[in-house]
N, C-alpha and C positions, 0 to 999 in steps of 0.2 A: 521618715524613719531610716535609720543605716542600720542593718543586720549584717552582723559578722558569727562566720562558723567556728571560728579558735576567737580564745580570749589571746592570743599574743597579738593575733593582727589587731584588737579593737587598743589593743595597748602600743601601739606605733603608730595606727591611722591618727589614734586622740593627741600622738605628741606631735603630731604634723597638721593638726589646727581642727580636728571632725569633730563634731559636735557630741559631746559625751551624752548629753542631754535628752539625744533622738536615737542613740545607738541600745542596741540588743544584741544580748548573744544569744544565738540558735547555732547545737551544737549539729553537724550533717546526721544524720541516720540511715539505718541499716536494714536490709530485711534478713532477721532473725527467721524467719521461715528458712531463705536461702543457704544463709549462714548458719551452720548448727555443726558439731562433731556427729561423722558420719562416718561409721567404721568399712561400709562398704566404698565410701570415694577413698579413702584411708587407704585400703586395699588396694584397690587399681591404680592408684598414682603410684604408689610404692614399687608398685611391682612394676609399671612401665617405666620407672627411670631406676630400676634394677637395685631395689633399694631393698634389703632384708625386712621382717617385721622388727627386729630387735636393735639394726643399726642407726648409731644416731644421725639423723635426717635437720640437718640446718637450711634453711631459706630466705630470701631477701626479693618479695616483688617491687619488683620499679624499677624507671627506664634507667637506661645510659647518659648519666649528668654529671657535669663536678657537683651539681647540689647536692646529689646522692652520697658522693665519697664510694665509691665499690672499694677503693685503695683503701683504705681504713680499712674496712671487712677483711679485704683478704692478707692485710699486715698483722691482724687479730688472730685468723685462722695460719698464718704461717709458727706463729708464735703458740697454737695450739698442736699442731703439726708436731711442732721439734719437742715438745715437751707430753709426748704419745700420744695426745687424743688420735681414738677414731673417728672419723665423720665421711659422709659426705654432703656437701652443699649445693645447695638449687637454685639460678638464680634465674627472674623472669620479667619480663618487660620488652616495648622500646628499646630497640640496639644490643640487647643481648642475645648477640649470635657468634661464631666461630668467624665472620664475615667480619666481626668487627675488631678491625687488627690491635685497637689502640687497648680492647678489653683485652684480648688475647694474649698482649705482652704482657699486662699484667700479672694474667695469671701466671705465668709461664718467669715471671720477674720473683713470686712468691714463691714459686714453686712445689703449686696446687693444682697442677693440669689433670692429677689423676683422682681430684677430691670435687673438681667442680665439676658441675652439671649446667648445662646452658639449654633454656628451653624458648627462648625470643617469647614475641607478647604469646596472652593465652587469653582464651577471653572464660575458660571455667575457672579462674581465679579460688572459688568456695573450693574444687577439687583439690590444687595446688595445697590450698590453708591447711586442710583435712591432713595430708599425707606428710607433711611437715611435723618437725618432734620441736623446733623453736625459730621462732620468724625473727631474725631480726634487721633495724633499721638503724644502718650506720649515717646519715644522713650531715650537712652541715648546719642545714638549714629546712624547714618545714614552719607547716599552718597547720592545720589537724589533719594527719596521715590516716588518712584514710586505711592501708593493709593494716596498720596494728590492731584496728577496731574489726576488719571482718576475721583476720587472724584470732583475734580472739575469743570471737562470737564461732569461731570452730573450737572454741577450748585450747588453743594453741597457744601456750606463753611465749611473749615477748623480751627482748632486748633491745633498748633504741636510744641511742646520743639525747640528751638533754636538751631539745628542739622543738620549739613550736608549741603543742599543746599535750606532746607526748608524756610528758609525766604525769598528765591529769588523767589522762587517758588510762595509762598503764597501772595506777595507783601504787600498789603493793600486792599486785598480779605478777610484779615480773619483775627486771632489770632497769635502771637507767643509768646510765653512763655517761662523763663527760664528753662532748663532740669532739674530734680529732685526736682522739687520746687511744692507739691501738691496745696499749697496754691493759686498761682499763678492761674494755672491750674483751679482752683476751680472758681477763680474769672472771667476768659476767658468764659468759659462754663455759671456761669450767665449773663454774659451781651449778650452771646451769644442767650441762651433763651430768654431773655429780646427781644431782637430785631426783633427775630423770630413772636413775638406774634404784630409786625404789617408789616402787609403783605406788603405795597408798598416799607418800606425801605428793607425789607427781598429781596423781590424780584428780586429788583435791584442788591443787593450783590451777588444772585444767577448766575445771569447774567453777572457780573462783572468776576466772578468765569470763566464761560463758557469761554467769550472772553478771558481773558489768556491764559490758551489754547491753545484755537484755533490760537492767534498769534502766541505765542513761540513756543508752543512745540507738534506743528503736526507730524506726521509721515514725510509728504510731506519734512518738515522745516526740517528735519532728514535727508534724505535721498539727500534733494541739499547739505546740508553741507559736507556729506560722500564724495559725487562726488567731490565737488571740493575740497577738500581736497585730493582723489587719482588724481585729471587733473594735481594737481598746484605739486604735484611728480613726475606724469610722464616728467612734461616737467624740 
């Protein structure tokens, strides 16, 4: 048997000769225990990276890669900048630090030095998700992005480039965007703000977020797949 976690890889392994025949998708899973909107980690992240209850709070976890694209992001946010939004933005991972001169330019290339927040890796990731008003993932390329699933199993809506498994993920929870297209991005992110600033529809999409999830792509929802996928071998 070949199990893959995104249906894109099982759609590039199969055009490069894998046997469709033996292959399964099992999507990854989540602990929904861990991952939940939690107005108390909500709090403390906010308030340690000096962030208002009511200011709008943008994020992006993942390392320092071209895969990632941070440049997109912050050509999106410079583009949200000149046309007034307020924000600030958080970004966490692998090589995101002040250390790391080639991010550094960038920002400083946008001219977002006093909008971004650099937190390098973290390993309370669920905290981060919590204390975030919209994750999003500028990416080139992906397989099933794992932050937009626990981001939204905190009720967190997303935004993420057109990659990997992220649309299926995201559904009609949130934004998708074409990949390397700041403009786009630029435009996702206002209406996203927009919607944020009235709470009933907000909260609903939060909620929206959550149940996904918790439908698809529990731990639980994991691990019966696994099984029956080694029962239906053995026999």
């Amino acid at each position: 048997r070949i199990i893959y976690c995104a249906r894109s890889s099982s759609k590039t392994h199969e055009k490069l000769g894998y046997n469709s025949k033996v292959s399964h998708l099992i999507h990854n899973g989540y602990d929904i225990e861990k991952f939940f909107p939690n107005s108390s980690l909500r709090s403390q992240f906010r308030e340690s990276v000096g962030c208002q209850p009511r200011n709008l709070l943008i994020g992006f976890v993942g390392r320092f890669s071209p895969a990632k694209d941070h440049e997109n992001l912050f050509s999106a946010l410079e583009q949200n900048k000149r046309e007034g939004m307020k924000f600030k933005c958080c970004l966490a991972g692998q090589g995101i630090s002040r250390n790391n001169n080639e991010l550094t330019s960038l920002i400083d290339k946008h001219n977002l030095s006093n909008e971004i927040i650099l937190l390098g890796s973290r390993s309370d990731v669920e905290r981060v998700m919590n204390g975030l008003d919209i994750h999003v993932l500028p990416s080139v390329t992906e397989a099933f992005p794992n932050v937009l699933c626990e981001a939204m199993a905190c009720g967190t809506p997303c935004i993420s480039t057109d990659v990997g498994d992220a649309r299926l993920i995201i559904s009609r929870t949130g934004w998708i965007v074409p990949k390397s297209d700041s403009k786009s991005l630029a435009d996702a992110l206002s209406q996203a703000s927009l919607e944020a600033e009235s709470p009933g529809e907000w909260e609903q999409r939060r909620q929206n977020c959550r149940e996904r999830i918790v439908r698809n792509y529990s731990i639980d929802s994991m691990v019966l797949a696994y099984t029956n996928v080694w029962q239906t071998t053995a026999n």
